[in-house]
C-alpha angles and dihedrals in degrees: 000000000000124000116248104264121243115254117188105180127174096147101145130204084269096061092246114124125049131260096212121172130184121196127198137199120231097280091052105259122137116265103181139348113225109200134173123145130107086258113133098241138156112250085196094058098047089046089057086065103066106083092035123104111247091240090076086061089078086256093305092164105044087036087048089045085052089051080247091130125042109183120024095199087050089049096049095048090066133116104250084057092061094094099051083065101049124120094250097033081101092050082054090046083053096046088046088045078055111048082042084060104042093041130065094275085081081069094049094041090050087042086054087055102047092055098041094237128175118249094222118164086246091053093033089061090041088052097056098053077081091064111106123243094248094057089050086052096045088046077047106048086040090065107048078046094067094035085052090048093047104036101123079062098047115032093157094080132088123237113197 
C-alpha cells in the first residue's frame, strides 16, 4: 500500500503562492512530483526527484509533518539541496544502489519483503542498525568521493 502523498499549498485567490504534491511507493520512494504556482522553478530539478528515496530530500517530510519546514520550494532551494540536482547525483544513486547490493542490506531488504513489513522512518532507522560497519564506510567514501569530484559545483559542502 502506498504511503499518503505529501500536498503544501499556499496558492492564494490572486494566483501568488504554489500548489506543489509528492507521491511514494510503498517503500517510500517519490513517485511523482505534482506542481502549479507562478514560482520560478526548474522543472528539471523537481523532475530529478521522482525515482529518489525521500530520505535524500535532509528529512523534508518528518521534518514538514513537525511545522519544521514552511515552505517546501524555499526549503529545496536551499543550499544544502544543490547537490541532489546536479548532473551526477543519478551516477551516486547508482553506486549507492550498488554497495547496498553487493553488502549485507540486500539480506535485510529482502527480510523487510518477505514479512511484509512497513518501511516507516522509525523502522526504517531501527533496520538499518543491522547494517555493518564496512558498508557505512564504503556509502560513506562514495560520497566525499562525488563531492570531491564536483566540487567546483558544490562549494557548500565540507570535505573532510
Amino acid at each position: 500500500m502506498n504511503r499518503s502523498p505529501l500536498i503544501f499549498n499556499n496558492l492564494t485567490k490572486d494566483g501568488y503562492g504554489c500548489y506543489l504534491k509528492f507521491t511514494f511507493n510503498t517503500f517510500g520512494i517519490i513517485d511523482s512530483v505534482t506542481y502549479l504556482g507562478k514560482l520560478n522553478v526548474s522543472y528539471n530539478s523537481l523532475i530529478s526527484l521522482v525515482g529518489l528515496h525521500e530520505t535524500y530530500l535532509n528529512e523534508l517530510f518528518a521534518r514538514y509533518e513537525l511545522n519544521m519546514v514552511e515552505d517546501i520550494p524555499e526549503f529545496l532551494s536551499e543550499n544544502w539541496a544543490i547537490a541532489i540536482y546536479h548532473d551526477n547525483f543519478s551516477k551516486l544513486v547508482i553506486k549507492m544502489k550498488t554497495i547496498i547490493q553487493d553488502d549485507d542490506i540486500e539480506s535485510i531488504i529482502n527480510n523487510i519483503l518477505n514479512n511484509n513489513l512497513t518501511l516507516s522512518r522509525e523502522n526504517l532507522k531501527l533496520i538499518l542498525k543491522g547494517v555493518s560497519d564496512s558498508t557505512l564506510k564504503k556509502i560513506e567514501l562514495e560520497l566525499i568521493n562525488f563531492l570531491q569530484e564536483n566540487k567546483n559545483h558544490l562549494p557548500f559542502y565540507y570535505l573532510p
